[in-house]
C-alpha positions, -999 to 999 in steps of 0.1 A, spaced: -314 -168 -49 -293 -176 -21 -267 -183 -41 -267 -153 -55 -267 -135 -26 -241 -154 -10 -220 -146 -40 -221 -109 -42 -216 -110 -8 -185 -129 -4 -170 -105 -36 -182 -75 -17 -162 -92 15 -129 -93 -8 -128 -65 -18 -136 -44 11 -101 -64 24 -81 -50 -3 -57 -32 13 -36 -16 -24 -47 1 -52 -31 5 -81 -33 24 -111 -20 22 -150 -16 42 -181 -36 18 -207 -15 38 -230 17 19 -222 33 -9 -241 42 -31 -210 59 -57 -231 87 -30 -241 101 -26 -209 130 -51 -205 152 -32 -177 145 -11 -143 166 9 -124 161 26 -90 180 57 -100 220 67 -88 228 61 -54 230 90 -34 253 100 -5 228 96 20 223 62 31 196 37 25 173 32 50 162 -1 63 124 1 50 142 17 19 159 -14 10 136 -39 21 108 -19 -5 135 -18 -33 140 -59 -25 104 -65 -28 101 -46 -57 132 -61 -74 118 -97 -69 85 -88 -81 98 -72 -115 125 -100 -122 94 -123 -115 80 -108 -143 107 -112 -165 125 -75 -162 163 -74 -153 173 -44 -130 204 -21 -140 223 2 -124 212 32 -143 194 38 -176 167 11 -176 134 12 -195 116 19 -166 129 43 -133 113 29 -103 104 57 -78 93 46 -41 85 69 -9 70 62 24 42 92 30 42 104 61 6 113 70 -14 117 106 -46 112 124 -64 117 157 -72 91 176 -97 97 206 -100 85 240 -118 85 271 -142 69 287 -181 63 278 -206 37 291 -240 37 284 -267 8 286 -305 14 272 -340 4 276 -366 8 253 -409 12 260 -400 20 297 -370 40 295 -341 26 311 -311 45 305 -280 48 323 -251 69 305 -216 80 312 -191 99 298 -158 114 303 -144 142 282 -124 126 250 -90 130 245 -70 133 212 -41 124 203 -16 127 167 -5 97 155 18 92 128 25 63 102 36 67 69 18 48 36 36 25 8 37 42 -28 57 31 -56 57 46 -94 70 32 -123 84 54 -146 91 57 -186 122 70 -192 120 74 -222 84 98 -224 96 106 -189 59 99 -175 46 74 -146 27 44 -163 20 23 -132 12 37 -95 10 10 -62 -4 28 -30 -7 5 2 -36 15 23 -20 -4 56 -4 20 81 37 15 84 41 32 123 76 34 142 61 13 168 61 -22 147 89 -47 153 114 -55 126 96 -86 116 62 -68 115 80 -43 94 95 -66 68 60 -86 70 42 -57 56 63 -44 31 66 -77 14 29 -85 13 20 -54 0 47 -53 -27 32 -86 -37 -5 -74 -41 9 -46 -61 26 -64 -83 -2 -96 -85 -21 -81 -118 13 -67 -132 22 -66 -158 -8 -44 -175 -18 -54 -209 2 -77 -234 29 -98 -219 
C-alpha cells in the first residue's frame, strides 16, 4: 500500500514541475516533414533572445533528423515571446495565534501592488503546405528583463529541450 502511495505521489510531484506544455494535431504525418524554415529575414534586426530561441529550436529539429532551409521548408517555424503582467503585493503582516485560551497578536500594514512584466516562450510549427499549426510549445517559466545573460540563455535552452523531448508526434 505504501508503495502505491509513494508512487502516485512521486508522479503527481513530476508533474506538478512541468514547466511546458505542448500540443499536436494527431492528424499530422510527422514523418513527411524533412525541411524547416524560420521564414525571410526581415529588415529589423534579430534580437538576442530571438536568436538564441531559433538556435535552440534549430538543434532540437536537426536532432530529430529535419534539415533547416532558407525559405520553403515542410514546416514554417513561428516563435514569439508574449508579453503578459501580474501584481505582485507587498507590505507588511505579522501575526502569531493561540488556540483554547486565545492568544493572538496580529499586525498589518496596508499592501502595496505593483506591475510586473515578463514575457512567456511559445513556438508553433507550421504546415506549409495545408497552411495550419500542427505542433504548439508554451513555456510556463517567466523570461523578465531583470535576468542576466547566462540566466537568459539557461532558460531558453531548457525549455526548448522539454518542448521538443516527446517530438516528434507519432510515426518516426
Amino acid at each position: 500500500m505504501w508503495k502505491n502511495f509513494l508512487a502516485a505521489s512521486l508522479v503527481m510531484i513530476v508533474a506538478a514541475c512541468t514547466t511546458v506544455t505542448t500540443d499536436v494535431d494527431k492528424q499530422a504525418d510527422f514523418s513527411a516533414y524533412k525541411t524547416f524554415d524560420f521564414g525571410p529575414q526581415s529588415d529589423v534586426p534579430t534580437s538576442l533572445d530571438a536568436r538564441r530561441i531559433e538556435q535552440g529550436i534549430a538543434a532540437q529539429l536537426e536532432a530529430n533528423g529535419l534539415s533547416r532551409v532558407k525559405s520553403g521548408g515542410d514546416l514554417y517555424v513561428h516563435h514569439d515571446i508574449i508579453k503578459e503582467t501580474e501584481l505582485v503585493s507587498t507590505g507588511s503582516t505579522f501575526s502569531v495565534g493561540y488556540g483554547w485560551n486565545s492568544f493572538a497578536v496580529a499586525t498589518s500594514s496596508p499592501e502595496r501592488y505593483r506591475e510586473r512584466k515578463y514575457g512567456k516562450l511559445v513556438i508553433e510549427l507550421v504546415d506549409t503546405k495545408a497552411n495550419q499549426v500542427v505542433w504548439k510549445g508554451i513555456s510556463k517559466k517567466k523570461l523578465t528583463e531583470s535576468m542576466s545573460t547566462q540566466k537568459r540563455e539557461e532558460l531558453i535552452s531548457e525549455e526548448v529541450t522539454k518542448m521538443f523531448t516527446n517530438y516528434p508526434y507519432g510515426n518516426k
